[in-house]
Residue, then its C-alpha position, 0 to 999 in steps of 0.5 A: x157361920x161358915x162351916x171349915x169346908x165352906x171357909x176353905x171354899x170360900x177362900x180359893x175363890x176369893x184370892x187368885x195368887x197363893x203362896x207355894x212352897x216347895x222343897x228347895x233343890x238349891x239348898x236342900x232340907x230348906x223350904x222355898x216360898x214363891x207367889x204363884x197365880x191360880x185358879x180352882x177346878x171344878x172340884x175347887x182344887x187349886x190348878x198352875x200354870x207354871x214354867x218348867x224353867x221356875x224355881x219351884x218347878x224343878x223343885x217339884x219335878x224332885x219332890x211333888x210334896x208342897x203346901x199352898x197358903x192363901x189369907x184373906x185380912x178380916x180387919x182388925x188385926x185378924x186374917x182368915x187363911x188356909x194352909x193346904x199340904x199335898x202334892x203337885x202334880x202336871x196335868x193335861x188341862x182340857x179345853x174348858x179348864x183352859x178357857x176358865x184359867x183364861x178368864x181369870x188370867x187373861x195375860x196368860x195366854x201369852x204364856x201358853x204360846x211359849x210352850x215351856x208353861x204346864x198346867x199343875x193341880x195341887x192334891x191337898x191331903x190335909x188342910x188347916x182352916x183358921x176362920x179368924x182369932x181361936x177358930x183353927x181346924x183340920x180337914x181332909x183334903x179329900x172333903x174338897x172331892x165330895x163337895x156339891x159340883x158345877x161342871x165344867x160344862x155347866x159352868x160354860x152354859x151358866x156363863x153364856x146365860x147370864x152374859x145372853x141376859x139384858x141386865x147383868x150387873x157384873x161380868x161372869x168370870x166362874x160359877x161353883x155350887x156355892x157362889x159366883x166370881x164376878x168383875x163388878x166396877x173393875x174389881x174382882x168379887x166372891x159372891x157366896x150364896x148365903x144359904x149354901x150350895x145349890x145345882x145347876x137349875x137354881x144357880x142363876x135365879x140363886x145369883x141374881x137374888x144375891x146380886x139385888x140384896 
């Protein structure tokens, strides 16, 4: 059973596009949802990149607070999700973090081009886990932060290893200490390591273990 941390985990790196909601400028005291594409950070913080002319980008410029919803469906009428409450905030990505949200979402690159689009990491303060019918909790944002770590030039390395071995099996698009994103027949898929995080040493021998199950 996946502890509350491993859910929230599991979860932003199984979905891409997430719920934002933000306060509304336009109608003030009310609350505006859009659909927003993302991709995590090294320390799983979920990053944007958004235009500043957006609805929700004025919205925050106004008032960083946000809450960021991500659901996953389980099957029988119940749904695994996750409501994170925070701030958003602009940030200047490196060239790293780039190359990962590019992996993730190609088509973006064009929006980079543009000169109006920024990157944006949401800072959660709490987070509501709900794993399923009656298995809803709490957690610390800040638990994201003392979570096992791959970084960002790990992960690059990790990357060029696998994409260098003569049997890969999928096309590696992110590596974190508790699983991988893959591409695997066109489509996009979380591997989670069944037996928790691991370091860097044992990431791609703990991938292809998973991989031949």
């Amino acid at each position: 059973m996946l502890s509350r941390l491993e859910l929230l985990i599991d979860l932003l790196h199984s979905l891409q596009e997430a719920a934002l909601a933000t306060h509304s400028t336009t109608l003030e005291g009310f609350p505006f949802a859009s659909a927003v594409p993302f991709v995590t950070d090294e320390h799983h913080r979920p990053v944007f990149l958004i235009s500043g002319i957006a609805e929700h980008s004025r919205n925050l410029a106004a008032n960083p607070r946000a809450s960021l919803m991500i659901a996953k469906a389980l099957g029988e009428g119940e749904m695994a999700r996750v409501s994170l409450m925070g701030e958003v905030h602009p940030i200047e990505a490196d060239t790293l973090l780039v190359e990962r949200y590019l992996r993730y979402h190609p088509h973006a690159e064009r929006f980079l081009q543009l000169g109006d689009f920024r990157f944006n990491r949401f800072e959660a303060a709490k987070v509501l886990t709900v794993g399923g019918f009656a298995k809803t909790s709490w957690l610390e944002g800040g638990r994201l932060l003392e979570a096992p770590v791959i970084s960002l030039i790990d992960e690059a390395d990790l990357i060029a290893q696998h994409e260098r071995a003569p049997s890969k099996g999928c096309q590696l698009r992110g590596a974190d200490a508790f699983g991988a994103d893959v591409i695997q027949d066109g489509n996009s898929v979380r591997i989670r390591f069944s037996n928790g995080p691991v370091t860097k040493d044992a990431w791609l021998p703990t991938l292809r273990r998973e991989l031949s199950r």
